[in-house]
C-alpha positions in Angstrom: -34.9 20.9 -6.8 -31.8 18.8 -7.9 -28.9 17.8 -5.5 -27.0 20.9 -5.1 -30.1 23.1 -3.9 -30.4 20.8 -1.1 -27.2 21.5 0.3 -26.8 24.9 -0.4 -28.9 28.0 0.5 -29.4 30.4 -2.3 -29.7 34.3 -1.6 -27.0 34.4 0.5 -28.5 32.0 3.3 -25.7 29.7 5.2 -25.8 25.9 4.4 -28.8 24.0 5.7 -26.3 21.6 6.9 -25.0 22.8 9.9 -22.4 20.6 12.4 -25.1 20.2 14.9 -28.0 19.1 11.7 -25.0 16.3 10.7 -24.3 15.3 14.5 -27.6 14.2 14.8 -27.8 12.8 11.8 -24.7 10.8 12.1 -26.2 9.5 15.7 -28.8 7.9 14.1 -26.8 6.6 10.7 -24.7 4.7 13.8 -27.8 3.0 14.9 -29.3 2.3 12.1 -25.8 0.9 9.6 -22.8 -1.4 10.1 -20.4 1.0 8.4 -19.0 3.1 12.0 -17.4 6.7 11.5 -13.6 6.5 10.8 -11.1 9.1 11.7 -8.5 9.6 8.7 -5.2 9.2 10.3 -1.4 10.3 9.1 1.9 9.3 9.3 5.0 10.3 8.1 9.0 8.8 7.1 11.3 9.2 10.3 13.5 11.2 8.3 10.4 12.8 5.8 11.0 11.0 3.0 7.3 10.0 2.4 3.9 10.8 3.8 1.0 8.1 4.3 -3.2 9.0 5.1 -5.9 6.6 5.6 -9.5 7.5 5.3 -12.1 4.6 5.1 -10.0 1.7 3.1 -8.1 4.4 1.2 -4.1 4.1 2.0 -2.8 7.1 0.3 1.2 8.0 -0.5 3.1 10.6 -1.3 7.4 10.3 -1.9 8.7 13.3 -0.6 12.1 13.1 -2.4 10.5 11.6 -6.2 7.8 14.8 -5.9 5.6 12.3 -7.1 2.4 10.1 -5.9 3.0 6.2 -4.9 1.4 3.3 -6.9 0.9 0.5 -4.4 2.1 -2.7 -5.3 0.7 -6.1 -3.3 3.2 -8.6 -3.6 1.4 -10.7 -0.8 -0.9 -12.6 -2.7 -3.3 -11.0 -0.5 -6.5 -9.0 -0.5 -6.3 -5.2 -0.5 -7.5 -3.3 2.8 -11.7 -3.6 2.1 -12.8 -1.4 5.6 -11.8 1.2 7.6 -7.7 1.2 8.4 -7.7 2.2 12.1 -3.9 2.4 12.5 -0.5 3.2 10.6 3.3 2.8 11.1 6.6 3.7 10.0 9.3 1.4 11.5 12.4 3.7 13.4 14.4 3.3 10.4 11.7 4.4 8.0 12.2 0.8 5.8 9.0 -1.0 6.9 5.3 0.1 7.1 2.2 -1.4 8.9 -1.1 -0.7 8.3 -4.2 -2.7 9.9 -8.0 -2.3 10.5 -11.6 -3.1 10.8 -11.4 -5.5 7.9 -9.4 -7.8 9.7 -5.7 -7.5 7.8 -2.7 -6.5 8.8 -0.3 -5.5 6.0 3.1 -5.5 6.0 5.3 -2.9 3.2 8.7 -2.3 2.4 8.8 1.4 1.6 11.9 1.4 -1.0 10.4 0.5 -3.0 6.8 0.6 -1.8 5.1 -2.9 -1.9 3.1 -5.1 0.5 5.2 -8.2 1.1 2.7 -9.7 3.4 -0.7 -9.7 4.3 -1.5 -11.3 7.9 -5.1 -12.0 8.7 -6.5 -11.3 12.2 -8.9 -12.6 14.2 -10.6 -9.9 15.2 -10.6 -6.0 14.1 -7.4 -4.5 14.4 -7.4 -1.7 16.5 -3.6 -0.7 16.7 0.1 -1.5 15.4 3.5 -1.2 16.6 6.9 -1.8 14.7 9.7 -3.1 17.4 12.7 -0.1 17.0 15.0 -2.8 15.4 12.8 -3.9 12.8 12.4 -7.8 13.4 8.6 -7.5 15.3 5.7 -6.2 14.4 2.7 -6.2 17.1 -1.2 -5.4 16.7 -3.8 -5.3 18.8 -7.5 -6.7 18.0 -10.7 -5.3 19.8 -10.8 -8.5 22.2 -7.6 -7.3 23.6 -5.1 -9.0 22.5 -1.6 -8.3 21.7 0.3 -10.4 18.9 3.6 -10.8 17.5 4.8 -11.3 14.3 8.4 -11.7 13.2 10.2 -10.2 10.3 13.0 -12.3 9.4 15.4 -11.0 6.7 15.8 -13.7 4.3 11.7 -14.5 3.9 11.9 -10.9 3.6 13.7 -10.9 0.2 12.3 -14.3 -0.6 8.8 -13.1 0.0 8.5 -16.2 1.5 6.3 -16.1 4.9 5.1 -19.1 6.6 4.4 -18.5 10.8 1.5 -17.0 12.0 0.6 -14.4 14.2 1.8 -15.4 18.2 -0.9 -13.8 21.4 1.9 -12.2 23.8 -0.6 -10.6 26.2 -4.3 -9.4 27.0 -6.4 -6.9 28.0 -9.2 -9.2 29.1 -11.6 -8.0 26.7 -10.6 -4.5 26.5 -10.4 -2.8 23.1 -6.3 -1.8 22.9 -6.5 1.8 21.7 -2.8 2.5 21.0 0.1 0.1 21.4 3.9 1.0 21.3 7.7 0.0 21.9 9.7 1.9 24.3 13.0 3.7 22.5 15.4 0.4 23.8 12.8 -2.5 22.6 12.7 -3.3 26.2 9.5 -2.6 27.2 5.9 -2.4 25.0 3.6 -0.4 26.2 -0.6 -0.8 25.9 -3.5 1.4 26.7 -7.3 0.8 27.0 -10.2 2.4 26.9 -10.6 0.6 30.6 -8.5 3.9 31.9 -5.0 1.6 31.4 -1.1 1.8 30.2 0.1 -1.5 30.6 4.0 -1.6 30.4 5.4 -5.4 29.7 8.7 -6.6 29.6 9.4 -7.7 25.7 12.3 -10.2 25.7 15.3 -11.1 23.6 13.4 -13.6 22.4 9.9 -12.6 23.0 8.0 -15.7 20.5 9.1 -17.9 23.4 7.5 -17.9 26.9 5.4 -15.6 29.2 6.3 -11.8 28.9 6.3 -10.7 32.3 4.1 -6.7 33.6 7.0 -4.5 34.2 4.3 -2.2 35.7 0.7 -0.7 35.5 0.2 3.3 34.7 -3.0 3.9 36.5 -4.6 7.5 37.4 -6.5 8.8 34.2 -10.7 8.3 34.6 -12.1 7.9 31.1 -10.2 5.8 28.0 -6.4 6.4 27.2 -6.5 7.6 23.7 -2.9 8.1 22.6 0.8 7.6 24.0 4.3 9.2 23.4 7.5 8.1 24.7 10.7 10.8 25.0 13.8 10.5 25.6 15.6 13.8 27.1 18.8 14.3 27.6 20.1 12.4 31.1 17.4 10.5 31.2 18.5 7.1 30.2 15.3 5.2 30.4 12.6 8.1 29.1 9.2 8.6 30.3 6.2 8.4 28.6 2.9 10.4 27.8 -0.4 9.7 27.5 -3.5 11.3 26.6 -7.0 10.6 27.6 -10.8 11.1 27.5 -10.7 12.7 30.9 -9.5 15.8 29.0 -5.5 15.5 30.5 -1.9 14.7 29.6 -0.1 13.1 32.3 3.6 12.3 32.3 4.7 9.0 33.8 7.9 7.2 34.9 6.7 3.7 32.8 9.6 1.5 34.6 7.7 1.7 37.9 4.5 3.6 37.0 4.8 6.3 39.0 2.6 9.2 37.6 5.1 12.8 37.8 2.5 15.2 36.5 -0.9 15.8 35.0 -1.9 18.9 32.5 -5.5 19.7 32.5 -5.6 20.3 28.9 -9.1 20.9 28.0 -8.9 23.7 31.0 -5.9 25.2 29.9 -6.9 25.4 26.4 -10.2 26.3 27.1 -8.5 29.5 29.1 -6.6 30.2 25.4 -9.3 29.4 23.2 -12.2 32.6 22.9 -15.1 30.9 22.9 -13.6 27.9 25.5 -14.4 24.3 25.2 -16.8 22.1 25.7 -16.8 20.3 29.0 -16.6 16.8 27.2 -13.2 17.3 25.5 -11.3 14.4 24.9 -7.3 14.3 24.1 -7.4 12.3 20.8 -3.5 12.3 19.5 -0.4 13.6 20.9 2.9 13.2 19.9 6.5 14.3 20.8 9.5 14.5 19.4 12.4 12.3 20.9 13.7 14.7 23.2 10.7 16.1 24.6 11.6 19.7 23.6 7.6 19.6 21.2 4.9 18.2 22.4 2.0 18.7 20.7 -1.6 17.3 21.6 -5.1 17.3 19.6 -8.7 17.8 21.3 -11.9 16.5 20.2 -13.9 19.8 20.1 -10.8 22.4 19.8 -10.0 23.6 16.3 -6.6 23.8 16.8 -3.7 22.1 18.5 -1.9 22.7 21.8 1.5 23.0 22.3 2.6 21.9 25.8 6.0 22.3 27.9 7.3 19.9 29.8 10.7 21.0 32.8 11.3 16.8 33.3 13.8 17.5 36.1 11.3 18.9 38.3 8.1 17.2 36.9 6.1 20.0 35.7 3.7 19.8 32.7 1.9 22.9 31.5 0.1 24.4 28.2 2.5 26.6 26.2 0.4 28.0 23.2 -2.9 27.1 21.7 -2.5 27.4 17.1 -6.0 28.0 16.2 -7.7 27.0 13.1 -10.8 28.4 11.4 -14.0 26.7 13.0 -14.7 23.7 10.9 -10.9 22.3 11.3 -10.6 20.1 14.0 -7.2 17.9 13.8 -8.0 13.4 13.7 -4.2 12.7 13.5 -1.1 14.1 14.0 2.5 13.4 13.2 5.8 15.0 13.8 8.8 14.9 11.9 11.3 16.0 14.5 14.2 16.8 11.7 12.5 19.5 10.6 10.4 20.4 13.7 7.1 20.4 10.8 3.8 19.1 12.6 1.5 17.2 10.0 -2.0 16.9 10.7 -5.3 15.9 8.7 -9.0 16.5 9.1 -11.2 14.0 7.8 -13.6 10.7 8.6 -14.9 7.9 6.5 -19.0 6.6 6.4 -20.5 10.7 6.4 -23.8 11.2 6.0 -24.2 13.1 2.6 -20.8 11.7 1.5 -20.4 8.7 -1.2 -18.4 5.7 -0.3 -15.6 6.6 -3.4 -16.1 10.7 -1.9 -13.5 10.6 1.1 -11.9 14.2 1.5 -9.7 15.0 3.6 -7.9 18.5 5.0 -3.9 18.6 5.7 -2.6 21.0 7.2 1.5 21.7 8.8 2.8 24.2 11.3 6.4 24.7 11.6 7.6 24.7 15.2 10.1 27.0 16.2 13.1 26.7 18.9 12.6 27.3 22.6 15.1 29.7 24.2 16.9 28.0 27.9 13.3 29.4 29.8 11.2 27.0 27.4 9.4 29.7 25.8 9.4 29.3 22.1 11.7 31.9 20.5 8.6 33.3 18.1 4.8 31.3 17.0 4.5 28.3 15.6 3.9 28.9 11.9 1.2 27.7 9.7 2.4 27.4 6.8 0.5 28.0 3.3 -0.5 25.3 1.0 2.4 26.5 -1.8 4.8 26.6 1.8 3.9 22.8 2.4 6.4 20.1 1.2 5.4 18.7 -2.0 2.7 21.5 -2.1 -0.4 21.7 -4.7 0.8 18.1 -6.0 0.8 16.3 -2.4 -2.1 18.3 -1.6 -4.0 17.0 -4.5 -3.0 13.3 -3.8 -3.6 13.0 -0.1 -7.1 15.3 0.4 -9.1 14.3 -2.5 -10.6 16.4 -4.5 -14.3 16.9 -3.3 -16.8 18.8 -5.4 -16.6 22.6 -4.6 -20.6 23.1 -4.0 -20.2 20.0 -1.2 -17.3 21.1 0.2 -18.6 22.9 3.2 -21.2 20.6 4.0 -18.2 17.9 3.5 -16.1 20.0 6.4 -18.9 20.2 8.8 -19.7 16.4 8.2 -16.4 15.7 9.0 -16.3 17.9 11.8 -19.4 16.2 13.5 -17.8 12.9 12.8 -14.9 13.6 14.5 -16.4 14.4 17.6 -18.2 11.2 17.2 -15.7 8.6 16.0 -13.4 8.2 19.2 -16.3 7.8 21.7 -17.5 5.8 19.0 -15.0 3.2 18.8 -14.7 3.2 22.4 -18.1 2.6 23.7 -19.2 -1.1 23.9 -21.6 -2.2 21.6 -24.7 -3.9 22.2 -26.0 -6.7 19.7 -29.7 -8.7 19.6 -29.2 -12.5 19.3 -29.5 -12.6 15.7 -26.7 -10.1 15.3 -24.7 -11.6 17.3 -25.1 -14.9 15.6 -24.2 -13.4 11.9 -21.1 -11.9 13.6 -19.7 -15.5 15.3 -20.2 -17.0 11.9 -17.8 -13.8 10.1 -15.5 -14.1 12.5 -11.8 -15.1 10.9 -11.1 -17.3 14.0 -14.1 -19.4 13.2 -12.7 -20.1 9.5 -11.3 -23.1 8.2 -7.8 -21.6 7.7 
């Protein structure tokens, strides 16, 4: 019997593939192959003029305002992204664009137009990036746990001219850095772990020179910090920021002095929502807010769906507003907000699946459109999902950032990607153990080791 019979049942039956078949399955491709599961990831324009995905080594972009795809140009002179891009960012101002991975680059766009203007080789696998909100740093993170610093000066920016190199500003002692940000001022950057911490350090006027000094520690979750969100209400000059974890929460801090204000037990909460509740093992794998505070929005790893959360900052009170519930084999990698028009992107989807060829990397978008809250912080009617004609862009984004996966592997695809999911934060996050002669081969690839 020929391909297709394998993967689907004839008479009616349901696909042989199941989630659980492909969970298993995927355990034992992650011992037995190099190549680890990747969550796609999103990101869109500050002011939704563009939309960027990553799945595998695939950076693909839509332009919002053209109604058109993007051709990527490389003016770098360097290598296009080769493995699995774990993190991308627009700058505050929308006019520069990082993205950075397993393959040991860090590139570098301006997005009008789009081209790479500089290629920045790492060390070590990049696991996160951060733009400064004025435009003139940009700072990654490697899985040693390291934090560097590179400088975007104006005029090698239209000369295309860049010389320095990458500067360490601070460590996690061998901690893989899962997210890293910039607080809304530039004062502060802010870096978690999957060794339970938030770091908060001081990030100076002129932060290339001398020691940049721990403004604080954010300690109280039990399992890895997965994401982070700052806001910025109204009379709240300094913000606070969010985080989201593998111990299932959301907590709510007070970053200048690391005070903790409030914790949400999301899984709980969402479990209470959800019909069939959630497993016990449910890790917070995004979140993100808009600046204010007034949507927060927050992913789990085996809820197909997203929650929506309240937050009363005066008093310190976190709670679970609404779950938006998706048919069973959606379950959200990434989200992003675009707070002008209160739409939440999101995308489904994981590079190195079982049953899946490396050039075969679907993907699933989906957007909800948030509504107001009335003076109680109830929202004034559901969120909306809306339908694929309803999304910005529609059939023509659509087409350019899912792929366009062979109908008779399409739900074997979905629940590939749904077992992958579950799989690729604990995943990354888990240390790995090498033999000797592993090891070995890896010293000798590392960049650090290379005649530069």
């Amino acid at each position: 019997m020929g391909e297709e019979a394998e993967l689907v049942a004839g008479d009616g039956e349901e696909v042989a593939s199941t989630a659980a078949d492909v969970e298993n399955e995927l355990i034992e491709e992650e011992k037995n192959k190099d190549g680890e599961v990747s969550p796609a990831i999103i990101a869109i324009h500050p002011y939704e003029k563009s939309v960027a995905v990553a799945v595998g080594s695939e950076l693909r972009l839509f332009d919002l305002e053209g109604d058109c795809s993007v051709s990527l140009i490389d003016d770098s002179g360097g290598s296009p992204h080769t493995d699995s891009i774990r993190a991308i960012k627009f700058g505050a101002n929308g006019r520069l664009f990082a993205s950075a991975g397993d393959d040991k680059l860090v590139k570098i766009w301006v997005t009008n137009p789009w081209r790479c203007i500089w290629t920045v080789p790492a060390d070590k696998r990049v696991s996160a990036v951060a733009i400064s909100h004025s435009g003139h740093y940009v700072a990654f993170a490697d899985k040693f746990g390291v934090v560097w610093l590179i400088e975007i000066d104006e005029e090698k920016v239209q000369r295309l001219k860049f010389d320095s190199k990458p500067v360490p500003i601070l460590g996690h002692y061998c901690s893989i850095i899962s997210r890293l940000d910039f607080s809304a001022d530039d004062r502060f950057i802010v870096s978690a772990d999957r060794d339970f911490k938030i770091r908060v350090t001081g990030f100076p006027k002129e932060p290339l020179n001398g020691a940049h000094e721990i403004q604080s520690f954010c300690l109280g979750h039990t399992d890895f910090v997965s994401c982070l969100a700052f806001v910025c209400p109204f009379g709240h000059a300094d913000g606070f920021l969010l985080s989201g974890s593998g111990d299932s929460t959301v907590r709510l801090w007070d970053f200048v002095s690391g005070t903790l204000l409030a914790t949400c037990e999301v899984r709980a909460k969402a479990g209470q929502l959800q019909s069939n509740g959630l497993d016990i093992y449910s890790p917070v794998t995004d979140l993100c807010a808009s600046f204010d505070g007034s949507i927060i929005v927050a992913a789990l790893q085996n809820l197909h769906g997203v929650v929506l959360l309240n937050c009363d900052f005066p008093n310190g009170n976190l709670s679970v507003a609404k779950v938006v519930s998706f048919e069973e084999t959606y379950f959200p990698t990434s989200l992003v907000l675009s707070s002008s028009t209160r739409r939440l992107w999101m995308i489904m989807g994981a590079s190195n699946l079982p049953m899946v060829g490396a050039t075969h990397l679907p993907t699933r978008l989906k957007v909800i459109s948030v509504p107001e809250k009335d003076p109680s912080l109830n929202y004034s009617h559901d969120p909306v999902v809306l339908e694929d004609n309803e999304i910005p862009g529609g059939q023509k984004l659509l087409s350019e950032l899912q792929g366009t996966p062979d109908i008779t592997q399409e739900e074997a695809t979905l629940a590939a990607a749904a077992a992958a999911v579950k799989l690729s934060m604990r995943s990354m996050m888990i240390k790995k153990e090498y033999n000797l002669e592993k090891r070995e081969m890896r010293k000798k690839n590392r960049n650090d080791r290379k005649a530069r």
